[in-house]
Every structure is written in C-alpha cells, then in structure tokens.
N, C-alpha and C positions, 0 to 999 in steps of 0.2 A: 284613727281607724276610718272613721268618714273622711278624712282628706283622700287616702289610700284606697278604699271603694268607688270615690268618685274621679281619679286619676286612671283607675281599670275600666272605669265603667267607659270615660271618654276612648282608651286605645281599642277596647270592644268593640264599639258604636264606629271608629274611623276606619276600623279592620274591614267590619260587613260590608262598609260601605262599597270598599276596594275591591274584596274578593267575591262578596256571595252572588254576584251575577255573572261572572265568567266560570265559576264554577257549576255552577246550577246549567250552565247553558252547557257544558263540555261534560264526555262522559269518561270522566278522571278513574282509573284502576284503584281498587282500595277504597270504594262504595258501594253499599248496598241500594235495592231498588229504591230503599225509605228515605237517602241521600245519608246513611249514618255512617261516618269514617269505623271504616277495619282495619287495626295495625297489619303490616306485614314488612317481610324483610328485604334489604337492598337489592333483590337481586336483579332485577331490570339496569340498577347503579354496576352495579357487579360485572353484569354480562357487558354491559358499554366498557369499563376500563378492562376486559378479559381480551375484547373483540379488537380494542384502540393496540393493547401492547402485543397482541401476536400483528394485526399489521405492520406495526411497527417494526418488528423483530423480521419483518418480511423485506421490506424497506431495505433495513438493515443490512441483509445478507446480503439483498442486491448492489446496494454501493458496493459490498466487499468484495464480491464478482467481479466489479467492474473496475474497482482498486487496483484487484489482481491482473483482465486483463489487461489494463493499461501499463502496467510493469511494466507486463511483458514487452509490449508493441514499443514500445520508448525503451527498452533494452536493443532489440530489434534496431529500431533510427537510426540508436548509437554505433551499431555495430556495420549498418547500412552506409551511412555515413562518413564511416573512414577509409578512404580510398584503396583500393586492390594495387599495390606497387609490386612492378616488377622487375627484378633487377638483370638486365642481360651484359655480359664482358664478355668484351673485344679479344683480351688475352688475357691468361689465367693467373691470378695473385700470384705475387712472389713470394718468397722467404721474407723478407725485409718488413711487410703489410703483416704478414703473420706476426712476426714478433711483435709487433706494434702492439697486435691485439692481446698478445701471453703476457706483455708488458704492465699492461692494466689491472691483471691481477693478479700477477709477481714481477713488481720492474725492477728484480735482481736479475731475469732469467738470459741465460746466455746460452752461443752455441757453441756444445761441448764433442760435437761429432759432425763431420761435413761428410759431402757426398764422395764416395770414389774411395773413402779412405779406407786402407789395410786393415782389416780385422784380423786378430789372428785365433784360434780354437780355445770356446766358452765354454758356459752352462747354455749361450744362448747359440751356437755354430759350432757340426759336428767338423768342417771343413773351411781352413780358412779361407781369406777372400777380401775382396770388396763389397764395403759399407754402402747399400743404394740409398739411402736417404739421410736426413739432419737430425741428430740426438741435441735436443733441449733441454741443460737442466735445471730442473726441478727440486724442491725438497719434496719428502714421500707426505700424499696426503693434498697435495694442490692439484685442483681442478683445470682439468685438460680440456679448454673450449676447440669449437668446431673454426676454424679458417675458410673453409667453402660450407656453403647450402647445399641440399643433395638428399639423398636416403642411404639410410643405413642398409647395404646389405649382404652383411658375414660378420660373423663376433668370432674368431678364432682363439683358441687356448695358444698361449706362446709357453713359460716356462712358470710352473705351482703356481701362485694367483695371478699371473700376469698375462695380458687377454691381449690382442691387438683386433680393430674394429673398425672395417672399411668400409667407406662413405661413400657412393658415384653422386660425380659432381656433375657439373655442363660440359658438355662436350663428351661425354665418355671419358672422364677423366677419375678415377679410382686413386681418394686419399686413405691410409690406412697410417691410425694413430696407436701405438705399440708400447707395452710392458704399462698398460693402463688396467684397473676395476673399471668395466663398463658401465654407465650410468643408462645407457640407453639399449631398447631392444629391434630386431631385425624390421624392417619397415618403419620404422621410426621414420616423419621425416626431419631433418637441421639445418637450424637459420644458421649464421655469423656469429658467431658468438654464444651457441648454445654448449652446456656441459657436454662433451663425449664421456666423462669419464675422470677419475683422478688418478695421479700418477702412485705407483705403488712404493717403487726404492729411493729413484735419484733421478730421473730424465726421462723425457718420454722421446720415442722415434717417431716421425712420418716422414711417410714414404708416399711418392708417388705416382700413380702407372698410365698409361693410356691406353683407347680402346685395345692394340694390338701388344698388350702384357709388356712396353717396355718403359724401363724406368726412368723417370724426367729427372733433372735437375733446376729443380723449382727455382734456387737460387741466381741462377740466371736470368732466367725471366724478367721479360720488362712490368714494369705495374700495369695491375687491369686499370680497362675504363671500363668504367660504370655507367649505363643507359638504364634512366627510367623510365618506365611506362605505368602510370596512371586510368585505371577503368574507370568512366563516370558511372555511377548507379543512382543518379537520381531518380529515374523511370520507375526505378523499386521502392525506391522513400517516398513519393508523392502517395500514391496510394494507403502506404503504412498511414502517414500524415493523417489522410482524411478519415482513417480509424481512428486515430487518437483523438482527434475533437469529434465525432460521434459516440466518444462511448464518456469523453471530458462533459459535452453538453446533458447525457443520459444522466451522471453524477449529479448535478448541479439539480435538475428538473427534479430527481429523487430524490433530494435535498428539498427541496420546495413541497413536494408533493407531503413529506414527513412533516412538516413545520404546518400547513395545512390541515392535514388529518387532526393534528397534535390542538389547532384551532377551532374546530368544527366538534370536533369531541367534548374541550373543553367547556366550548359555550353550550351544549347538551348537559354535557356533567352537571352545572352550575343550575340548571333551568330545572334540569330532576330533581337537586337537591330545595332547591327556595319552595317546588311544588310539594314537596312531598312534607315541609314543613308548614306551609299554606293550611294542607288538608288538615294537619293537628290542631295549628290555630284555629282554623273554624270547626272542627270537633269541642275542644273543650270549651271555645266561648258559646257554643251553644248548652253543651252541656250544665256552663254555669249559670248561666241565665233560668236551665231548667232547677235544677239543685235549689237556686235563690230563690225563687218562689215555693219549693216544696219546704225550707229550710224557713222561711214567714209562716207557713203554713202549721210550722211542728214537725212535720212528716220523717226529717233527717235531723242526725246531730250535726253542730258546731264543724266537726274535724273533719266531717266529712265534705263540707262546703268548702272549708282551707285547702282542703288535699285538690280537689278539681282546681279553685283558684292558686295554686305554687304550679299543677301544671298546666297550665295555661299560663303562666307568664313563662314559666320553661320555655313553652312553645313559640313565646314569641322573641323572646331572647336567641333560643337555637333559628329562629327565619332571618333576625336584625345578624347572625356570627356570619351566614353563608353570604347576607349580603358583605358584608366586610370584605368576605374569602374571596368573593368576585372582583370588589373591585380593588383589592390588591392582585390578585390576578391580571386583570387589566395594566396595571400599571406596571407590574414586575414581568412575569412571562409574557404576556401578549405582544408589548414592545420588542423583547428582544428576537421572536420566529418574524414579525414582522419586517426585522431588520436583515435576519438573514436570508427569507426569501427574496426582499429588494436586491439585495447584494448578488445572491445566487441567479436570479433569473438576468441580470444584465451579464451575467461570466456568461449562462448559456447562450445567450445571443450572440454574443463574441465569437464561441465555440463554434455555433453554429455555421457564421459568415465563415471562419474560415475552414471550417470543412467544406463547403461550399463551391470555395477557392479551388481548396486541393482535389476536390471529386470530380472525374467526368464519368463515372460511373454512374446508369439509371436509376437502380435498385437504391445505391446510395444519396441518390439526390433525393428520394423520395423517402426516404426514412429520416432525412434531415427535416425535409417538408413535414412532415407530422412532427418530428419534436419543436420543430418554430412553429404549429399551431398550439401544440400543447402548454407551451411557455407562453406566449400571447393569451391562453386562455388562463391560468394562473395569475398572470398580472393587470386581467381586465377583473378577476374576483379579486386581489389585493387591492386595485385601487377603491372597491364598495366597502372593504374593512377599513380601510384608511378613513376615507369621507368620515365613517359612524365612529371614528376613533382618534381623537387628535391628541397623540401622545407623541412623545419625546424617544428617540430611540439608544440603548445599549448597545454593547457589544453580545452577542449570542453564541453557543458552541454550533457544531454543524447540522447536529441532530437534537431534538425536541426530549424531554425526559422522557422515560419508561412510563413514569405514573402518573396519572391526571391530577387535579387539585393542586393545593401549596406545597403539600409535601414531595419534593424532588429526590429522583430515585440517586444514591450515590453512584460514583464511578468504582466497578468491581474493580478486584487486582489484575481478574484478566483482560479487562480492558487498558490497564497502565502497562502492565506490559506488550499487551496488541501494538502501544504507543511507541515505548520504548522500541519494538521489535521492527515497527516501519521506518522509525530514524536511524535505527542499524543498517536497515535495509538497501536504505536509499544512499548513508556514506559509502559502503561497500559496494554497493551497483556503480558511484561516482570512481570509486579507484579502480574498478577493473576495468571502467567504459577507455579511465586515462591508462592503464597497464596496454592496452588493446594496441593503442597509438601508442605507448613508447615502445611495445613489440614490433609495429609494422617498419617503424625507422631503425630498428634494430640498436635500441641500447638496452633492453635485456633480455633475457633468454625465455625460451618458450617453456622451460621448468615453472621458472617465475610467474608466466603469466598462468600456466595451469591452475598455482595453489592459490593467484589471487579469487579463480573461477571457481574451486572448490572451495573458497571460504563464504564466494558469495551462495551458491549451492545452498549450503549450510544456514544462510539469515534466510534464503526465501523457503526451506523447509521450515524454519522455526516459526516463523509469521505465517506459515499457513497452519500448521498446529496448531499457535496458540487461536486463530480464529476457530477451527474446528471445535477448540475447548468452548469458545465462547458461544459457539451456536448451540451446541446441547445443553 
C-alpha cells in the first residue's frame, strides 16, 4: 500500500508541476472564480465535429458540381472535336453502289424487276403499263436502308400495310422506297445507310424522280464521286479547353482545402480533448491531497479517500488514452491528407499552366490568377506541417472522413454506388463519344447512334439521382 501511495503521490507531484501554472494563468471554461473544476458536457467537442462535417458535406457537393460540370464540357470536346464532313457528288449513285449497300445486310438480294419493264393489272396497278423503277428482293421482315442522304418528305399508303416513302436527295432528286413499314417520320433527316423502313412481302421498289417529275433510270448512271469537306472547329474547343482545367484545378484545390480543414480540426479535436482531461486531473489531485489530510485527521472514512484516489488515476489514464489517440493519429490519418494534398496541389498547378495555355480570355486569366494564389498559399502552410511532422506517407482516398478522431466514418451504399454509377457513366460517355465517329464516316445508322445517346441519357440521370440521394 505504501509502495502504491508513494507511486501516486510521485505522478501527483510531476502532474502540478506540468499543468498548474498554465492553468492558473489561462481562463479554461469549466472553473469557477475559487479555480474549482465543474463537470460539463462535450459540447464545445460536439459543436467543432458538427461545424467540421457540414463543411465538409459543403466541400462535398462542390466537387460533385464540378464533377458534373466537367462531364459535361469533356462531352462537349468530344463532340467539338470530330470534324463536320461533308459529302457533295458529282453525279448521283447508281444501281450497282446501291446493292453494294442491301448487300451487307442481305448478300442474297437480287434484282427482281428493272426499269421500263411491262407490268400488267395488280392489287398494286389499276392500268397496265411500264415499271419506272427496280424491285429488290427481299424476304418479308428485312430492313430497307437509305442509298442517298436527304430528308424524308411524304410517307404515302400504297396497298393494306405497305407504305412507299420519299426522300429529296442533292440535286432535287426524289427517291421513293415502296411496299415497305416506314421506320421513319416526315422531316426525318437520312444518312447512307440509315433504316427507311422494312420490307413487308418479298421486295421492295425505288423509284426515282427529278426536280421536273421525270423518272430516272438509276441504273445507268455512272458512280458518283465523292468530295469531302472537312470544317475545322478548333476556335470552339480551345475555349471549352480552358473550361475544363479551370473547373480540373477548382477540384484538386477543393481536395486540398477538405484535407486541410479535416487537419486543423483534428489538431483542435485532440487539444479539447487532452485539456479537458488536464482539468479532471488537476481536480481530483487536488481534491486528494485535500481528503488525505482530512482522512489523518479522522474527519472522512477509508472509502471515501479510495473513491477520489481510483478517480484520479481514471483521470490520468483517460489524459495518457487521448495522448495515444493523437499520436496514432499522427501517424495513421495525418500522413495520408498530407499525401493527397502534395499529390493534389501539383495536378492543380498543371491544371492551371494549361488553362493558361488555352485561355486568352481576361475574366479567365484572372480566375486562374486566384486559384494559382490559392494553391501556392495551401502549399506554403503544407510545407510548416511537413517541417513539425516528419512522417512517412500512404496512399489516401480523395476526401478526409466524415468524423474527426480514430473512429472513421464508413463508406454508405449510396456512396458505392455513386461509384459504381460514375464508372457506368464514363464507359457509356466513351461508346457514344466512339458511335458519334463511326456515325460521321457512315458505318452505322443514325437509329444506332440515337439508342447509344439515350442509353447514355439514362447513366447521367442515374448519377445525378443517386447524388441528390446522397446530399439529403
């Protein structure tokens, strides 16, 4: 018992030495005028990690803004970026180029009606006659592609579901594809190789016509030449350009600014909690010092000296836990914000330079100008925590946890799938950026590239849902 009295009394005696004069000199919340400790509750603790996660949650939603608009702008590029081709002919496709193209997706099809030929009285002619155009057949059910570009404009009824559907091409030249389901409606416009429509029985007709209503015979015709012409747009992507590393360097800095916060907090957290255990410790050792002389004296029982002495080593056990808590902090989170702000403040400088590049816009040189002071200033305070911290650094996520201390806040589901929802996002942004360009050189149809664009449609309404879920 005396080894154990004189073991307390030394950690006592090395305690006052440490605290009771920066106490006594500062006027710490939770004393009265007499300097006697009065318990109370976290809430000063409370209010600091209440204040740290809604900035945070601020933070937050501002990267996601800016996630979002950078989609956009870098959808934009892509779409900036693939050159406006234009095709003009010399003289207009023949029969022969046609098939080529029916060929591809029926290379049985042959021609089973020519021009000029005798027809005699149908279901489809009340009067016989001559045949003005080529019957291609078909089985019932195959898709009847376009042969010239142009616009749709007349969907006629020919005979119970069979439609015939004229297209003005270049030149004032009017094709009309016959005994087809129309797939398409009036103003429609059609590239090369887009659906008209599918054949309903056995062959589909086209016909024809030029501006002055008379009937060609296509088969003649010698092959068009094809002239392209190519529009440069670069004048409109440089600009986009200097957007997207403006809002790339904004990201980065907001990154920085979170990891920060998430620093500066921490080291407060850790300072309220050691003080606020300081105050206990020098409560109950003075209390026990008082007790232990009333307790010589007679004045108090036995248990009730034990009770002050178990809390007072409580107290000094809970002051030695939060030192722990620090400096595993140190060593575990501090490292790794450290490492992503280094990481992240050279991408903004990057960002920066080359928005820089791309801008000769005022307004925008000068919004650059502030985010290159703002980062410079971020990494003139990372190198004073460096100096006072010489740790070894990890790998870090982008953003700082939700909750201050050891305790790290998990990843919701809505934010796994946030995740999942961005990497859907960005496959399906990548196949339509590539549908876009195998549309403009025409190997597939403008149907095609429609459903790739409402599929993307569809991932960037779902990724902005599931954010919305996750802001409330």
């Amino acid at each position: 018992m005396r080894i154990k009295t004189g073991i307390l009394y030394l950690i006592i005696n090395l305690f006052i030495i440490s605290t009771y004069l920066p106490v006594k000199g500062s006027n710490y919340s939770g004393w009265d005028k007499r300097n006697n400790f009065i318990e109370t509750k976290d809430t000063d603790i409370s209010l600091l990690e209440e204040k740290y996660k809604y900035n945070l949650m601020v933070l937050l939603q501002k990267n996601r803004d800016i996630e979002t608009d950078l989609t956009i702008i870098e959808l934009k590029i892509a779409r900036m970026e693939i050159p406006d081709i234009t095709y003009y002919q010399r003289s207009f496709n023949n029969l022969n180029q046609y098939m080529d193209i029916v060929k591809k997706i029926y290379p049985s099809a042959v021609i089973s009606g020519t021009f000029y030929e005798w027809r005699d009285i149908s279901k489809y002619r009340r009067v016989a006659g001559l045949h003005d155009g080529y019957d291609i057949a078909l089985p019932s059910g195959t898709p009847v592609v376009a042969g010239w570009e142009g616009e749709v404009v007349d969907i006629c009824p020919w005979y119970g579901q069979e439609y015939g559907v004229t297209v003005k091409s270049t030149g004032d030249i009017y094709v009309t594809y016959g005994h087809i389901v129309p797939m398409v409606k009036t103003g429609q416009k059609i590239m090369i190789g887009s659906i008209i429509g599918f054949v309903v029985i056995d062959h589909v007709d086209i016909k024809m016509k030029d501006s002055k209503n008379n009937y060609i015979d296509f088969g003649l015709t010698a092959p068009a030449e094809v002239l392209i012409e190519k529009k440069d747009k670069s004048h409109l992507v440089t600009p986009l350009k200097s957007d997207k590393y403006i809002l790339k360097a904004n990201s980065s800095i907001n990154k920085e600014i979170a990891h920060m916060e998430y620093l500066k907090n921490s080291n407060i957290f850790y300072n309220m909690k050691i003080q606020k255990a300081t105050k206990k410790v020098f409560y109950y050792s003075r209390e026990y010092y008082k007790e232990k002389e009333l307790f010589t004296k007679g004045c108090i029982a036995r248990n009730t000296l034990d009770k002050t002495e178990d809390n007072l080593l409580k107290a000094c056990h809970e002051k030695g836990t939060f030192y722990n808590d620090r400096i595993k902090y140190k060593i575990n989170n501090m490292r790794y914000s450290l490492k992503v702000i280094t990481d992240e403040n050279k991408i903004a400088h990057k960002d920066i330079l080359k928005g820089k590049f791309y801008s000769k816009d005022v307004k925008k040189q000068k919004i650059l100008s502030r985010l290159n002071r703002n980062n410079t200033h971020i990494k003139l305070s990372l190198l004073k925590v460096k100096s006072k911290n010489k740790l070894t650094y990890i790998k870090g996520e982008g953003f700082p946890p939700l909750s201050l201390g050891l305790k790290e806040s998990k990843i919701s589901v809505l934010e796994k799938q946030l995740k999942e929802a961005e990497k859907s996002l960005n496959d399906i942004r990548q196949k339509y950026e590539k549908a876009q360009e195998l549309y403009t050189l025409g190997y597939i149809a403008r149907k095609e590239l429609d459903g790739i664009g409402e599929n993307y449609e569809k991932a960037l309404a779902n990724y902005r849902g599931i954010q919305k879920l996750l802001i409330k």
